[in-house]
N, C-alpha and C positions, 0 to 999 in steps of 0.2 A: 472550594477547599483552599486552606490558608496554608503557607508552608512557612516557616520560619527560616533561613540560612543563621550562620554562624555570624553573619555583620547583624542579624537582629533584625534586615530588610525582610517582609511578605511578601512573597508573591502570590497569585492569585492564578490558578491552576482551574484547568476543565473549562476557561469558556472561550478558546479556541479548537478545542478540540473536536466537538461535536460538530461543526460545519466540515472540519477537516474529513470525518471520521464519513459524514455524507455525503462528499464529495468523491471520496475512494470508492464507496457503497456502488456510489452512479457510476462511476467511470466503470469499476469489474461488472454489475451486474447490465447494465445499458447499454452504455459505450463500444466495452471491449466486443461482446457478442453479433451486434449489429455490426462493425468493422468486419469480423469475420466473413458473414454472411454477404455484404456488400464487394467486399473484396474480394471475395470467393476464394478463398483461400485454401489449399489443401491441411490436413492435422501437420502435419511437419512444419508448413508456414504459421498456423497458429499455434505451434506450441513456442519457437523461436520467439515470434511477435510478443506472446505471454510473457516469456522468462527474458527478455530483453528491458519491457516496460517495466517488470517487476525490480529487476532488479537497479533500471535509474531508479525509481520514484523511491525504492529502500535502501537498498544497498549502500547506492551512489550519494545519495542524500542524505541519507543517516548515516554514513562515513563521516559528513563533515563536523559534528561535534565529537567524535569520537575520543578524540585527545587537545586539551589545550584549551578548554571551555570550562571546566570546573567537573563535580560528580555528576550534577543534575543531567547537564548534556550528555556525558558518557551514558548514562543509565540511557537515555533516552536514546542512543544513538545507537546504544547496544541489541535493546528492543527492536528497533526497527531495521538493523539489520538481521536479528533472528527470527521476523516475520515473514519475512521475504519466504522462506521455502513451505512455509504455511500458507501464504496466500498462492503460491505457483500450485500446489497441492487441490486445494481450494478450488482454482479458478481453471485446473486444468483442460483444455477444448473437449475430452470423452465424457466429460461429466452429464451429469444426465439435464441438470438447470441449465448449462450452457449449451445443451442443445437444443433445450425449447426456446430457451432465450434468442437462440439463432431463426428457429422456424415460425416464432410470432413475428407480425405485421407483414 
């Protein structure tokens, strides 16, 4: 996908995105569950551990175009900080995928 800005420059949208988008995939669906399990963590320590990670990797990071990068960032920065309580939802430790995800291997 082509985008146009107002200088008449294209950018070239979507072909970083999908490694990104895979990368997050592995980290909540693999990563974080196994951590649990290895750590032996009680639900209190993996809900913290959860809403701590979620919120560097969104919050914290998508803050940083927020203001002073033009719209594109904004929008982008906006997104990704209103993800964050979607993916804590998502990926919360009672779920039922994240506890098989825990009791496989």
């Amino acid at each position: 996908m082509v985008i146009t800005i107002l200088i008449k420059k294209p950018i070239m949208l979507g072909s970083y995105g999908y490694p990104i988008c895979y990368c997050f995939w592995f980290f909540y669906s693999k990563i974080l569950p196994h951590t649990f399990k290895k750590m032996e963590f009680n639900f209190i320590q993996q809900a913290i551990l959860l809403v701590l990670l979620t919120l560097n990797l969104f919050a914290l990071f998508g803050a940083a175009g927020h203001s002073g990068y033009g719209p594109e960032s904004h929008l982008i920065a906006l997104l990704s900080m209103y993800t964050a309580p979607i993916v804590i939802a998502a990926c919360w430790p009672s779920r039922k995928w994240v506890l098989q995800a825990m009791s496989q291997k």
